[in-house]
C-alpha positions in Angstrom: -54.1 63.9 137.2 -52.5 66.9 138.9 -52.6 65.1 142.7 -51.4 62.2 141.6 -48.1 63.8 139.6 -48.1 65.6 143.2 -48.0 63.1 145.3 -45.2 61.0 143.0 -43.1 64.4 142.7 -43.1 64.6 146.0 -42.6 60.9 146.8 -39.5 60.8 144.7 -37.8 63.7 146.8 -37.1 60.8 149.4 -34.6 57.9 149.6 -37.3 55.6 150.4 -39.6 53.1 149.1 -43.1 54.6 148.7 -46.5 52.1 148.6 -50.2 53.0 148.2 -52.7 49.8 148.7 -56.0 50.4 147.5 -58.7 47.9 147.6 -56.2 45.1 148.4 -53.5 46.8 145.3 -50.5 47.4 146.4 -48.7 50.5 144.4 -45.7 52.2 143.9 -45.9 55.7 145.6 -42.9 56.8 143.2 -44.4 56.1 139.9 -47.4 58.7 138.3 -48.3 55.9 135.9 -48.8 53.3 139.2 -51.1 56.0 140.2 -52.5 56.8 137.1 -54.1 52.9 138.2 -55.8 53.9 141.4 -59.2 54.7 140.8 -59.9 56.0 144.3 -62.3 59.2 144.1 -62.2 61.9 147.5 -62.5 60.6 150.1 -61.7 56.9 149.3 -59.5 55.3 151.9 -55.8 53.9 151.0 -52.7 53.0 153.3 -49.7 55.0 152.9 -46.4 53.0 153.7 -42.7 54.2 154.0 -39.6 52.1 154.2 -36.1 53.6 154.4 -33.8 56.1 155.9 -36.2 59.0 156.0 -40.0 57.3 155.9 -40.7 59.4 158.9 -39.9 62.6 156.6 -41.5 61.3 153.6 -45.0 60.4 155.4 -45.1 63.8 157.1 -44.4 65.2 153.3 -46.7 62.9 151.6 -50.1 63.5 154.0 -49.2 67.6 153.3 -49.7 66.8 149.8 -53.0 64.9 150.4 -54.2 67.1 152.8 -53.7 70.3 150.4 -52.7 69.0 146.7 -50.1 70.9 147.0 -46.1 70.5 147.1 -44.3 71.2 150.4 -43.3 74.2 150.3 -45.7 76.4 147.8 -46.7 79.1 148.2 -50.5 80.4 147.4 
């Protein structure tokens, strides 16, 4: 559950609209409980889509979390 809170923490730092698609599901990037739905294990692959003033910022933000499960930012 932690990655997914994550990924929607981070998601909702940004102006724009957030979608995950999954097996043909599209889902909102912004909501945990949207998430909560995908039951995509490691290593499963999903498209990541950004629409707004600042998708560029929000991608580059949202494949750090994937990549590390960890907010922008921390520290180890």
């Amino acid at each position: 559950m932690r990655p997914k809170a994550v990924f929607a923490e981070t998601a909702n730092r940004f102006q724009s609209e957030i979608q995950v698609t999954w097996e043909g599901r599209v889902i909102n990037g912004k909501s945990m409980w949207d998430l909560m739905l995908v039951g995509a294990t490691q290593g499963a692959q999903m498209t990541l889509e950004a629409n707004g003033p600042d998708e560029e910022e929000a991608l580059c933000a949202l494949a750090q979390v994937i990549e590390t499960d960890k907010l922008p930012g921390d520290s180890e």
